[in-house]
N, C-alpha and C positions, 0 to 999 in steps of 0.2 A: 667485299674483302675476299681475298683468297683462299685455299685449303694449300697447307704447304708441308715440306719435311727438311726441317733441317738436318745435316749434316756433317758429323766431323771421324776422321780414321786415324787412328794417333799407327803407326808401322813400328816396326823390330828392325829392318833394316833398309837396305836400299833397294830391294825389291818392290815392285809396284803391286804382287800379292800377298805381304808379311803385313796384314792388318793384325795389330796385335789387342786395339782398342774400336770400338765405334760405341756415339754416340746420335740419338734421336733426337727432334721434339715436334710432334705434331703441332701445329697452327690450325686453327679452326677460330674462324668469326674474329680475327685479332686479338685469341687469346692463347696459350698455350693448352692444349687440351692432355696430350701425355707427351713424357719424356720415360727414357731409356737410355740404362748402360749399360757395354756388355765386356767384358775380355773375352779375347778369340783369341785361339791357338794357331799360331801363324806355321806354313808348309815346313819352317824352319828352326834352329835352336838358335840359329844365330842374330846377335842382339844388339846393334851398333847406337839406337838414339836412347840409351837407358837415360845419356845423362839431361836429355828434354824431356820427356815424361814420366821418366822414375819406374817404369815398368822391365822386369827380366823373364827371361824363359820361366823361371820357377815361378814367377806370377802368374805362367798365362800354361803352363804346361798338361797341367789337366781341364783347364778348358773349353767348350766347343771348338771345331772349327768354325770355318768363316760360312761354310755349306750348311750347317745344321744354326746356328745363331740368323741368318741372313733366312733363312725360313721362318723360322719364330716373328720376324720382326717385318717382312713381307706385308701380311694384311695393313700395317702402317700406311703404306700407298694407295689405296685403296680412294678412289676419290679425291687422290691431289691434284692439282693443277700445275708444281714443281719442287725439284729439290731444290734447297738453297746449300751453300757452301763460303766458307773464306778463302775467297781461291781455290775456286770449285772444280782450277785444271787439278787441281791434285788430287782431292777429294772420289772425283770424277772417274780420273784413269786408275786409283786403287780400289772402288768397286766394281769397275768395268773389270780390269786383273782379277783379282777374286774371283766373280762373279764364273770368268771363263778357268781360271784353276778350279771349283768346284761345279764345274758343269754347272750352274743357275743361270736363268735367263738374267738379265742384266733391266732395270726399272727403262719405261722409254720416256717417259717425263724428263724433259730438257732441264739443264741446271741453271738455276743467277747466283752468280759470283758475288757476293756480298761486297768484296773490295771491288767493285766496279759499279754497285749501287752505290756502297758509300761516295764517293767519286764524283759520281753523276749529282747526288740528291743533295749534298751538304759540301761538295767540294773538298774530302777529307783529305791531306798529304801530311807523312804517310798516311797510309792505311792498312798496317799491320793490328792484327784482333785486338791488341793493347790497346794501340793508336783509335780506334773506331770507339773501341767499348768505353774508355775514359770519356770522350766525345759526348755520349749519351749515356752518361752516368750509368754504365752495368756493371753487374760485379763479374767479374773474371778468375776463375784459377786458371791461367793459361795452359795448355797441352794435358787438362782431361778434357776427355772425350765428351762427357756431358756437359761440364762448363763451358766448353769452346763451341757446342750446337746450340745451348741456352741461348749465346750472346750472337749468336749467327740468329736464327729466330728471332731476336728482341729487335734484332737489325733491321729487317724485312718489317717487321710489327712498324718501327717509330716510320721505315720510308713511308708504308700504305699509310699511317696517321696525316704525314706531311705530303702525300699528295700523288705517290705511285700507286700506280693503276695495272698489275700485270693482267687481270683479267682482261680489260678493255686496252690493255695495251700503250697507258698515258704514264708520263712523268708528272712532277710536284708541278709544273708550269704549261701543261696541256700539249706540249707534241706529243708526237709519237715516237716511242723508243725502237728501238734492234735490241735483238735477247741480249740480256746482258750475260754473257758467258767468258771466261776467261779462256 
């Protein structure tokens, strides 16, 4: 079994640095070993997806930035083998942004897109986080940051159960995969 980190950045706006949430959760041995959530004070006040996940500048204003939260939570990597994500192009390119607006080196553990595991390992369509997590019975508050990385973990958890192999590099039916990355 794998050591993994899931993944989730809820933004303020359309900028690919206005992280204004993120969410953890270590995987260790197919179990969840810690989760975390944090509000981060995004470069900006301005606040265009309040009405997805219910967060305003006044929520997040006295907050860390993304530079001093993404240090605290650093030792997390520490012995992973990867991050996971839903759609980990996105996940992906808003802490690589981050990452380079707060001068921090950026993780080099590759990402699996969760919607492209699911895909591959149960054939999910769609496979929006609702769509996947109903699938396998998880609970979801959709667009918080810890419930959206919980059910990305649980995701990766049930594939390794039914037969994905990222260590050795196998799917549920024994080829071999290509990363799955979005």
């Amino acid at each position: 079994m794998s050591v993994f980190l899931a993944i989730d950045f809820e933004t303020a706006n359309y900028g690919s640095d206005s992280a204004c949430a993120i969410g953890v959760v270590r995987v260790e041995e197919g179990k969840i070993a810690h989760e975390e959530a944090k509000l981060i004070c995004p470069p900006s006040p301005e606040f265009h997806f309040t009405h997805i996940h219910g967060l305003t500048w006044s929520d997040v204003e006295f907050e860390p930035t993304f530079g001093a939260v993404w240090t605290g939570l650093r030792p997390l990597l520490d012995g992973v083998d990867f991050l996971a994500a839903h759609n980990s192009g996105f996940d992906r390119k808003v802490l690589n942004s981050c990452c380079t607006t707060y001068n921090v080196s950026p993780p080099e553990q590759e990402f699996i897109c969760t919607v492209q595991l699911a895909r591959k390992m149960w054939s999910i369509r769609p496979t929006k986080l609702p769509n996947v997590a109903h699938f396998l019975g998880l609970d979801l508050d959709h667009h918080d940051a810890l419930s959206d990385s919980r059910a990305c973990a649980n995701i990766v958890i049930a594939a390794e159960r039914d037969g994905w192999d990222f260590v050795n590099g196998y799917d549920n039916v024994g080829e071999r995969y290509t990363a799955l990355e979005e």
